[in-house]
DRENSE-132800 format. One record per residue: x, y, z of N, C-alpha, C, O in turn; residue number from 1; residue in three letters. Coordinates in steps of 0.02 Angstrom, whole numbers, plus 50000, padded with zeros to 5 digits. Layout:
DRENSE-132800
ATOM     nu     nv     nw    cau    cav    caw     cu     cv     cw     ou     ov     ow  num  residuo
ATOM      X      Y      Z      X      Y      Z      X      Y      Z      X      Y      Z  NUM      ala
...
***
This chain:
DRENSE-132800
ATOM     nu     nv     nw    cau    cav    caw     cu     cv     cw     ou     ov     ow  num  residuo
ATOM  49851  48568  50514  49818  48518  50554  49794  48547  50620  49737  48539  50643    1      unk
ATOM  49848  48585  50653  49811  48627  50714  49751  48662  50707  49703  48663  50745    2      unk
ATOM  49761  48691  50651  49692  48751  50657  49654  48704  50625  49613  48742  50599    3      unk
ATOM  49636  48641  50605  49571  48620  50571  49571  48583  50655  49513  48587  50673    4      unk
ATOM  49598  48561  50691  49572  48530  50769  49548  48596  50810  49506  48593  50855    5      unk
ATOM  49574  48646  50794  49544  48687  50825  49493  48715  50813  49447  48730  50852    6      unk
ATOM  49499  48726  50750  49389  48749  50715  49339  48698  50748  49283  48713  50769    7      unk
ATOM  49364  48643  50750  49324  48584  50756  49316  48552  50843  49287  48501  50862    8      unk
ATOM  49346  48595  50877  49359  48592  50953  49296  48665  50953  49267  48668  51007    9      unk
ATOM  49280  48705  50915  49259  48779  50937  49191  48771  50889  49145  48811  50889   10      unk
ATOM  49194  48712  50850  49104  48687  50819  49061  48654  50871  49003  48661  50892   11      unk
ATOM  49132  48600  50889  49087  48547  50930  49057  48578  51010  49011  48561  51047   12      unk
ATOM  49107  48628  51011  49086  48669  51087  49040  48703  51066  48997  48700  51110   13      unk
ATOM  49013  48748  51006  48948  48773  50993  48895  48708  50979  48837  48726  50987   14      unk
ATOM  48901  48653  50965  48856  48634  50961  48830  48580  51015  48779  48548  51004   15      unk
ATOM  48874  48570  51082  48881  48544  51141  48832  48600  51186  48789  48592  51229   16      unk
ATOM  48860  48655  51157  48819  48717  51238  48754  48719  51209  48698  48720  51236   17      unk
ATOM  48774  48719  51145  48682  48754  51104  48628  48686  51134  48570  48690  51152   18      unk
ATOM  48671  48630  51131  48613  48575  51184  48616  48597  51255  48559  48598  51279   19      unk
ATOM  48666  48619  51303  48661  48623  51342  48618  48658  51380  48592  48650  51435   20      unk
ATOM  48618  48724  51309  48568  48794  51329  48489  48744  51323  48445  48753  51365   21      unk
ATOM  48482  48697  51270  48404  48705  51264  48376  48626  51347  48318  48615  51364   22      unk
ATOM  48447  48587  51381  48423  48566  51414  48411  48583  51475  48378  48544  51510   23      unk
ATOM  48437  48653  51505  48441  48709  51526  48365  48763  51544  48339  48778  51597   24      unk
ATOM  48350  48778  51484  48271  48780  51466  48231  48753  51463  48174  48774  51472   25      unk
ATOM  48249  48691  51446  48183  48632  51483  48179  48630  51546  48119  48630  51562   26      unk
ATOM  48228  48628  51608  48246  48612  51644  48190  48661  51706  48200  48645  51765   27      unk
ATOM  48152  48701  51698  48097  48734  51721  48008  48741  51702  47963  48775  51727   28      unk
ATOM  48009  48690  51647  47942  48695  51600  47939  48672  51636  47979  48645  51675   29      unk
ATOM  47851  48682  51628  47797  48612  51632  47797  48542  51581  47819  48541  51524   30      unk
ATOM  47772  48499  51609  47770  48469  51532  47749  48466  51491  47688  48474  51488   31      unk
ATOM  47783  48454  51440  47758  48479  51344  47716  48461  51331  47691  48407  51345   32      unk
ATOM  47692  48510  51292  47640  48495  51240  47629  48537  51176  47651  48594  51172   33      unk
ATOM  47604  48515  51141  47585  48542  51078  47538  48590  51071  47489  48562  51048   34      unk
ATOM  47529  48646  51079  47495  48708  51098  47533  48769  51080  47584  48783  51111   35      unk
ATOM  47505  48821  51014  47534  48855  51025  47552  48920  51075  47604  48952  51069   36      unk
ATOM  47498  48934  51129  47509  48961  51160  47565  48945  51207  47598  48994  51222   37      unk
ATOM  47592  48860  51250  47640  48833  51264  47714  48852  51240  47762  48874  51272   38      unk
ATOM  47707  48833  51168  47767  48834  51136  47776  48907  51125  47835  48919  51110   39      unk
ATOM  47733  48965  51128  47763  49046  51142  47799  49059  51214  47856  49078  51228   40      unk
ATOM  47749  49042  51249  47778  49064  51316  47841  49011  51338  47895  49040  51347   41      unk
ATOM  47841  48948  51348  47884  48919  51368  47921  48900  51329  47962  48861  51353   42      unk
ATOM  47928  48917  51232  47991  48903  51198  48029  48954  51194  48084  48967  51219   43      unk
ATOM  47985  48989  51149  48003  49062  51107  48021  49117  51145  48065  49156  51127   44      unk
ATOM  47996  49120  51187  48006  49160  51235  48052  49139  51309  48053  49181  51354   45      unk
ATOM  48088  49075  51319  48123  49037  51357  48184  49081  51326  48181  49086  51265   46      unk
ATOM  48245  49118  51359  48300  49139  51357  48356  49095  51341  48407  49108  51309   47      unk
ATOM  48332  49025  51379  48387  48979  51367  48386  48932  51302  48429  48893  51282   48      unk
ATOM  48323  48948  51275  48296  48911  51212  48313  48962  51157  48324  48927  51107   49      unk
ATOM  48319  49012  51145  48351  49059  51115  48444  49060  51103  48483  49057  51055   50      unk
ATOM  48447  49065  51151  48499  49044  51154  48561  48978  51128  48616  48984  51103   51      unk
ATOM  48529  48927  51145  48544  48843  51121  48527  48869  51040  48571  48865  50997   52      unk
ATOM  48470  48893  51027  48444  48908  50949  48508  48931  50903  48540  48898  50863   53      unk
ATOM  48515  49009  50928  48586  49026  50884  48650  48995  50894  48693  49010  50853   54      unk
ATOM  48667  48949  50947  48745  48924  50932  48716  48865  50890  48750  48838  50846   55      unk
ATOM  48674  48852  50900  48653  48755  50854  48652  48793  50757  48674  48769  50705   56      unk
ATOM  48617  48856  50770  48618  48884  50713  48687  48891  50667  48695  48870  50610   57      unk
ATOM  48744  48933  50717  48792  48967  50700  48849  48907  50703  48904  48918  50678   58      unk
ATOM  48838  48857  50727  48863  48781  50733  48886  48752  50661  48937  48741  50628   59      unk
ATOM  48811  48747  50657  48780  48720  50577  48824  48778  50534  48860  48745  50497   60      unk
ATOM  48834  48834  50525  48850  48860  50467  48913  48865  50481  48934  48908  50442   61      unk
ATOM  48967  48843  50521  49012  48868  50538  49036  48807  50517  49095  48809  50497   62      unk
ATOM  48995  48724  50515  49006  48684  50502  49001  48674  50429  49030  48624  50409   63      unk
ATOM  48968  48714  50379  48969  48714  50298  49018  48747  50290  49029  48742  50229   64      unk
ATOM  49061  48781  50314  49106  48829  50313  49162  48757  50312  49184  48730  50261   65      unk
ATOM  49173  48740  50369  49229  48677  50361  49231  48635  50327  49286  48611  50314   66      unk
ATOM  49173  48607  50296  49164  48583  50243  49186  48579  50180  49194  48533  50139   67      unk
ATOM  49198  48657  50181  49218  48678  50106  49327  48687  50113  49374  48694  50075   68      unk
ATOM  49315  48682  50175  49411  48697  50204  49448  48629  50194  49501  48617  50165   69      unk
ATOM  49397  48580  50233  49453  48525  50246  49435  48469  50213  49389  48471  50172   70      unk
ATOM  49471  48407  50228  49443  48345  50190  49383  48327  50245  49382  48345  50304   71      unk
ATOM  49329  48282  50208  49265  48252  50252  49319  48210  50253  49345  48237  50203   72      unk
ATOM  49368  48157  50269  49372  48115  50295  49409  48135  50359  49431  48090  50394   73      unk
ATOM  49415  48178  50372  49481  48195  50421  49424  48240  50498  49430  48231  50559   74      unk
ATOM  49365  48296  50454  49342  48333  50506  49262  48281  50514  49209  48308  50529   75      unk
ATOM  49265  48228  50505  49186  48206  50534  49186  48159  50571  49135  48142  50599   76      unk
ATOM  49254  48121  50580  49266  48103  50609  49279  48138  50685  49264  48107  50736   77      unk
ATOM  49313  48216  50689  49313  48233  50734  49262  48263  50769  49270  48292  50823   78      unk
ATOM  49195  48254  50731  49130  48275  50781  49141  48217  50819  49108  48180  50783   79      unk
ATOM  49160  48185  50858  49160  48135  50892  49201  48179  50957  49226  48147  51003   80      unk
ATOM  49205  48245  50955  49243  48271  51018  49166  48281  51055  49150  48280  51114   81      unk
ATOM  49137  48289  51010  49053  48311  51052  49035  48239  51116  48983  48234  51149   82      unk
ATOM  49077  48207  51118  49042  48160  51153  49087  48179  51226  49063  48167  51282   83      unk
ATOM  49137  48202  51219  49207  48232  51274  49156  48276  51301  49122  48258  51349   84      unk
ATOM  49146  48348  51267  49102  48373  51286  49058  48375  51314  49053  48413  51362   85      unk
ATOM  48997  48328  51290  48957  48312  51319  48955  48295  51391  48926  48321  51438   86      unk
ATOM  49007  48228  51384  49001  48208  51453  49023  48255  51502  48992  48270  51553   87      unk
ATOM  49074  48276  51486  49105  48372  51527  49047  48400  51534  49035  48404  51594   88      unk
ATOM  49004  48423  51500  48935  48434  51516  48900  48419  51558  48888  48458  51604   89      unk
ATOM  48877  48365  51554  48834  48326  51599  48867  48327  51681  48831  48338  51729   90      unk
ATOM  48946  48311  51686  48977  48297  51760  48972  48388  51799  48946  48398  51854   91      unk
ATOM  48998  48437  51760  49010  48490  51791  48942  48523  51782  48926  48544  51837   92      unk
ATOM  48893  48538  51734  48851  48577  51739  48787  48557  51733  48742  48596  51716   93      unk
ATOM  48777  48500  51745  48707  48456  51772  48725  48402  51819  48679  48365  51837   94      unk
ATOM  48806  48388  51849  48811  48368  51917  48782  48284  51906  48747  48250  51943   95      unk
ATOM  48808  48271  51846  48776  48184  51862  48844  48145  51852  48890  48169  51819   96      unk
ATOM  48846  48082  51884  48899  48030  51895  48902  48015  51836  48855  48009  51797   97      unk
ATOM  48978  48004  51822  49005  47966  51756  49061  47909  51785  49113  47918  51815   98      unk
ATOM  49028  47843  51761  49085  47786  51797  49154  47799  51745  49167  47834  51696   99      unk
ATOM  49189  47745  51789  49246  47746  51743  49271  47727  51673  49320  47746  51641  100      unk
ATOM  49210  47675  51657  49205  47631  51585  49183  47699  51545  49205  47707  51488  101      unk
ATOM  49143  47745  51571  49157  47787  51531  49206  47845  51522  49204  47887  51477  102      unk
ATOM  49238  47842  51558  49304  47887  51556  49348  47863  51514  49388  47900  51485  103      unk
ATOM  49346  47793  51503  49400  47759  51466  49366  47755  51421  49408  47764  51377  104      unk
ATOM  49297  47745  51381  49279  47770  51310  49303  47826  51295  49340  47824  51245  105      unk
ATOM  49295  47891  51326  49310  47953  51316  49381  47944  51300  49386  47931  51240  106      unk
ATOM  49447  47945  51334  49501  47911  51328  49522  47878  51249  49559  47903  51207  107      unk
ATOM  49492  47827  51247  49466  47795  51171  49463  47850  51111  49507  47862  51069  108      unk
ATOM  49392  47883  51117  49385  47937  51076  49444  47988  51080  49460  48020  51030  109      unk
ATOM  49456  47992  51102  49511  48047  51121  49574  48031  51076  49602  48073  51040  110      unk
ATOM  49595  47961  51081  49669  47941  51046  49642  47940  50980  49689  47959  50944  111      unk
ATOM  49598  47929  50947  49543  47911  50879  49542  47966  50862  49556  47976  50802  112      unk
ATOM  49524  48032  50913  49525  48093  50866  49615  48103  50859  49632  48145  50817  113      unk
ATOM  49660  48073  50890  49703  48116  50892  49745  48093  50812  49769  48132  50771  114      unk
ATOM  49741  47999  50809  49760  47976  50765  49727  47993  50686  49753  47972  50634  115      unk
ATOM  49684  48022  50689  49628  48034  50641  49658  48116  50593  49666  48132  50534  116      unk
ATOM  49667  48158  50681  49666  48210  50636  49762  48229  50624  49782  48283  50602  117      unk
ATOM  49818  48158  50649  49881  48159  50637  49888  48134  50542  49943  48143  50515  118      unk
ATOM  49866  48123  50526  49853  48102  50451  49892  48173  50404  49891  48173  50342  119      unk
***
């Protein structure tokens, strides 16, 4: 039970940063458009869009991998740590306010993953 919370603590963190990286890389464009000259210079060539690319990539396969380990009823439920994350995201490394109603969802999710993955 530990090590399937822990694969699934080390998916949801690849697939938490791999957003983080590509909102990161937006976070200096111009605004979008559909052009391929645009989408070379300011995607393909964006470091931080590269980046977000292979953990969302290595996310995903790391996530067919668990797939084949544990029960789906036990690890899909725990993509629901991505939302912990997330908001950890958003407060420390984009610096935006989180009230308390959402601390106590998080809280929520938190006992849900815990009861979920005690089974």
């Amino acid at each position: 039970m530990l090590t399937m919370i822990l694969y699934m603590l080390l998916q949801t963190a690849m697939l938490v940063f791999g957003q983080v990286a590509l909102k990161l890389g937006m976070r200096d464009m111009p605004a979008w458009e559909w052009s391929w000259p645009y989408i070379w210079h300011e995607v393909i060539l964006n470091l931080w869009f590269l980046i977000g690319l292979i953990l969302l990539i290595g996310a995903n396969l790391f996530w067919l991998w668990l797939l084949d380990k544990f029960p789906f009823s036990q690890i899909y439920p725990l993509t629901s740590l991505g939302f912990i994350f997330g908001m950890l995201s958003g407060v420390f490394i984009f610096h935006e306010t989180v009230g308390y109603l959402q601390w106590i969802g998080v809280a929520m999710v938190m006992m849900g993953c815990y009861f979920i993955a005690k089974v």
